[in-house]
Residue, then its C-alpha position, 0 to 999 in steps of 0.5 A: x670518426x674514430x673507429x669501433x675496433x678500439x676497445x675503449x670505444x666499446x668500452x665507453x659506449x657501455x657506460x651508464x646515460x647518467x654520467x655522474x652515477x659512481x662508477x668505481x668506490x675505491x676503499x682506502x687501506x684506513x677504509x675511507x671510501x673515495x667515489x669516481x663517476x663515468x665522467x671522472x673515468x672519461x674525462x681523466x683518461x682523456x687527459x692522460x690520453x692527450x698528455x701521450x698524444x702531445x708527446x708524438x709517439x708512434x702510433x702502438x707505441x709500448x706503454x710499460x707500467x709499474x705501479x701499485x694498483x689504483x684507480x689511476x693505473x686503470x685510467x692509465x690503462x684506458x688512456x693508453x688504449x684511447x690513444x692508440x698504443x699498447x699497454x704492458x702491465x708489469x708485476x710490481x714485485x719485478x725487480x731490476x734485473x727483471x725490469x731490465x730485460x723487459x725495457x730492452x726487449x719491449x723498447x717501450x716509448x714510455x714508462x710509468x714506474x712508483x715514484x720510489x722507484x724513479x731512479x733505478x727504473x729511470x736510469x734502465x729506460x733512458x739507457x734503453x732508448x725509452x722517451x719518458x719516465x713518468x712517476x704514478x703513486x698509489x696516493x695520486x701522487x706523480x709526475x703523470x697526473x701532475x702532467x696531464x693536468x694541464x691537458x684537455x678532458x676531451x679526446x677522439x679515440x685513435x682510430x684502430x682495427x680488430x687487429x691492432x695491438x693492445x696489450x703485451x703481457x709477459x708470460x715465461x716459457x720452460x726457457x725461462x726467457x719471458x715471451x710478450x704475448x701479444x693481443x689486439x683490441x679484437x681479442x680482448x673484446x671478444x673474449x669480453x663480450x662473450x662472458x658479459x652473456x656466459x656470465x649473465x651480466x645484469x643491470x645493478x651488477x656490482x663487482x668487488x674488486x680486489x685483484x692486481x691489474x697486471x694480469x689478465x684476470x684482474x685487468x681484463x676479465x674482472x675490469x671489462x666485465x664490469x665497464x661492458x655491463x656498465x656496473x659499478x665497481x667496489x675497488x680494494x687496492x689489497x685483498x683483506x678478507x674482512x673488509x671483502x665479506x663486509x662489502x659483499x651486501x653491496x655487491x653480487x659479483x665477486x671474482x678471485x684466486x683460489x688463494x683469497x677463497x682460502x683466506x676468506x674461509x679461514x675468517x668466521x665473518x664468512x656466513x650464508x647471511x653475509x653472502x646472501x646478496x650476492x650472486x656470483x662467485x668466479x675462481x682461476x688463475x690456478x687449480x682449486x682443491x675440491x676442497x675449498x670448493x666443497x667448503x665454500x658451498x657448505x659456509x655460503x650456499x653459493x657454488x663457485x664457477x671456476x674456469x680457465x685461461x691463460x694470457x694467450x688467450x684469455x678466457x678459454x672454458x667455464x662451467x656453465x653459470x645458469x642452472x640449465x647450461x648444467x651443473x658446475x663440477x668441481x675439479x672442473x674448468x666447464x666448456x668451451x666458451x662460444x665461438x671458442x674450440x677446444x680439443x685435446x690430442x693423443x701425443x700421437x696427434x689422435x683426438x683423445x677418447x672420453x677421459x683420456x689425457x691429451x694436450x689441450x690446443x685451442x683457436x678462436x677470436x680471443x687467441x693471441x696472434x704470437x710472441x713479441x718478435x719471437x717469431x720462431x717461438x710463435x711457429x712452434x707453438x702454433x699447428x699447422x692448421x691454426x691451433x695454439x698449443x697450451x702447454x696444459x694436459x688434460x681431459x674430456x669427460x662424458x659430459x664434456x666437461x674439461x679438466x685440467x691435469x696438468x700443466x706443461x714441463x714444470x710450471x708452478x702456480x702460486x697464489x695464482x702467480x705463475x714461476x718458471x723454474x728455469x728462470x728461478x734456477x738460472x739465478x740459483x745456478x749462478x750463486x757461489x757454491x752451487x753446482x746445480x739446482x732444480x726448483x719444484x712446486x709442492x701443495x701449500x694450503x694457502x697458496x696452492x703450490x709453493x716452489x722448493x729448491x733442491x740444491x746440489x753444492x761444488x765439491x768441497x763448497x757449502x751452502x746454506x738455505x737461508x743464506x741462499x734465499x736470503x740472495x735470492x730475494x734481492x733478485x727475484x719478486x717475492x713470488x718466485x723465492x722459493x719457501x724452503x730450501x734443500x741441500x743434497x748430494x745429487x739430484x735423481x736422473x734418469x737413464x738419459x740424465x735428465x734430473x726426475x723432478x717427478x721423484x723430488x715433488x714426491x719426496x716433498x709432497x707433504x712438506x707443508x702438510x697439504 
């Protein structure tokens, strides 16, 4: 008998007595609409399931994957986690050199990549030992459905424990190294059940879809959520504001970045009657201004429910979502969910007092158990009685409601993408011309925070912006490129010599005008 630590084994146990009810409707860019039942999402992901089994993997082999988001990357997904490996999303705006470090580091047995792009990533998995190279469009097309065709719609979940391996999900430290955070089956599903009560999950939910799956928001928090409550879900393979508003009459659970809540706003179709059937609006991934917080409440009448996390551990807090857990409080993150602690410390390791600002460390059954062979990185950002260590800094109010005021070194949140100036830097540091360079995260109205370099060029060089981020973008995913460009002299330092990025933000500030 397969063993109920596997998370697709909970996950299936949730789905729905009538099999061929529609489970996810996944809206074309055109609009069309093209329907998959419970049935299609277990037999499917049994076929992919026995086409990785036939190929005699290890078991908990890496299964790294490329791919523009569909309903078949998901299948992919539960397939993987049926199987017994362990799935490694990768952003599909990475590049070669990118790609490249992943392959060699994770040493994944398999990898699915866009049929464009079979031949670069190929030639990278082959020369690293990887034992196959599938193709997966967004259109259905590719070698991996064509494969797995030919295989079984019936498949006995591998047997796994709570702390088997499930997923790796990259996440760049200050380094710029990128680190595997490595989570098991008992991590992701009790995060998952977990928010399925905070959240009050209820019969006939309907969540709108229209995240990336190659992070933790969109592929474990937005698609457990709905798979646990066995709710359908209505499926966009790229966020379009008007197309979202128009569906939300079929729907009562929709959750998002802070950007797409601007873009959103920004649409005059966004009204109290176009919202009026929904029943739950979610934001993280990256600060919201009490702005748009604000804004939200007054065109729709609903309260956004904002909460953090990271992919370490999924999710940490939230603001209550029923009315007598209290009020959501924006600028906010809420509390500790259950069976999650939370505390924030003094730099001298003290509990910080009511609004004081502190380090924020965590523990919990949701938390990651560490890096990807990175076991000195792993010790250091663990205390010694089991606390990991965010990163992020902030504070606890009266109420005990937690904010976030800061994240650690420089880490800048755009869109709800993360971009490690180190990494962005080394890429810049290495063009012709340039002596050094420092990367920092200015308020942008669409984004939220935008990355600005800040370019010192050798003596007697020139360098220009354009040219420069030109360079940039055959290198890094879109994400990263910095949106301006500045040529200076000198970059400020202190009495130590290390560069003030605090005094570059600040002469920045208003670039954008945010």
């Amino acid at each position: 008998m397969p063993s109920d630590d596997n998370l697709f084994t909970a996950l299936r146990a949730a789905f729905p007595a009538d099999l061929d009810a529609t489970a996810i409707e996944a809206i074309a860019a055109d609009g069309q609409s093209r329907h998959y039942s419970w049935r299609d999402l277990e037999q499917a992901s049994a076929r992919i399931a026995n086409l990785l089994d036939s190929l005699q993997l290890p078991p908990r082999s890496r299964i790294a994957v490329q791919v523009e988001k569909s309903v078949e990357a998901l299948l992919l997904y539960l397939a993987t986690l049926r199987a017994g490996h362990v799935f490694l999303p990768l952003n599909t705006a990475y590049q070669s050199a990118e790609i490249e470090y992943f392959i060699a580091n994770a040493e994944p047995a398999v990898v699915v990549c866009a049929p464009a792009n079979f031949g670069w990533v190929s030639k990278i998995a082959f020369k690293a030992g990887t034992h196959a190279v599938f193709t997966l469009g967004e259109d259905t097309s590719g070698s991996l459905l064509e494969r797995a065709a030919h295989h079984s719609d019936a498949h006995a979940p591998a047997a796994s424990t709570a702390d088997d391996l499930a997923a790796i999900l990259y996440t760049s430290g200050t380094t710029g190294r990128s680190k595997g955070a490595m989570l098991s089956h008992g991590n992701l599903l009790s995060n998952a059940q977990v928010l399925k009560d905070y959240w009050g999950w209820r019969p006939g939910d309907v969540l709108i879809h229209a995240l990336p799956i190659f992070h933790v928001h969109g592929l474990f928090v937005a698609i457990h959520g709905a798979l646990l409550n066995g709710s359908k879900m209505i499926w966009f393979a790229k966020f379009d504001p008007a197309a979202v508003i128009a569906r939300m009459r079929d729907a009562t659970v929709f959750m998002g970045v802070p950007t797409l809540y601007v873009r959103m706003l920004a649409d005059a179709r966004l009204t109290r009657e176009a919202t009026q059937h929904m029943r739950l609006f979610i934001s993280g991934s990256a600060p919201m201004l009490p702005e748009t917080h604000q804004a939200w409440q007054q065109r729709t009448g609903h309260t956004i429910l904002e909460r953090y996390g990271m992919s370490e551990t999924i999710m940490l807090t939230s603001n209550p979502c029923a009315a007598e857990a209290g009020e959501r409080r924006p600028g906010t993150v809420g509390f500790a969910l259950p069976g999650v602690q939370v505390r924030v410390l003094t730099d001298a390791g003290q509990a910080a007092a009511v609004d004081e600002i502190g380090n924020i460390q965590v523990r919990g059954p949701n938390v990651f158990s560490g890096y990807w062979r990175m076991p000195e990185k792993t010790a250091e950002e663990f205390t010694a009685d089991g606390w990991f260590k965010t990163g992020d800094v902030g504070r606890f109010d009266a109420l005990g409601y937690l904010s976030i005021v800061g994240r650690s070194k420089d880490l800048i949140i755009s869109g709800g993408y993360n971009v490690y100036p180190a990494e962005v830097e080394s890429f810049i540091n290495e063009m012709a011309g340039v002596a050094e360079s420092a990367l920092v995260g200015v308020p942008h109205p669409d984004f939220g925070e935008v990355g600005v370099a800040v370019v010192v060029p050798k003596s007697g060089a020139e360098v220009q912006p354009q040219a420069l981020l030109d360079a940039l973008k055959g290198q890094l995913a879109n994400f990263k490129i910095p949106k301006r460009c500045f040529v200076v002299p000198e970059l400020p330092r202190n009495t130590m010599g290390k560069v003030q990025k605090n005094l570059l933000r600040a002469q920045y500030q208003e670039l954008f005008g945010a």
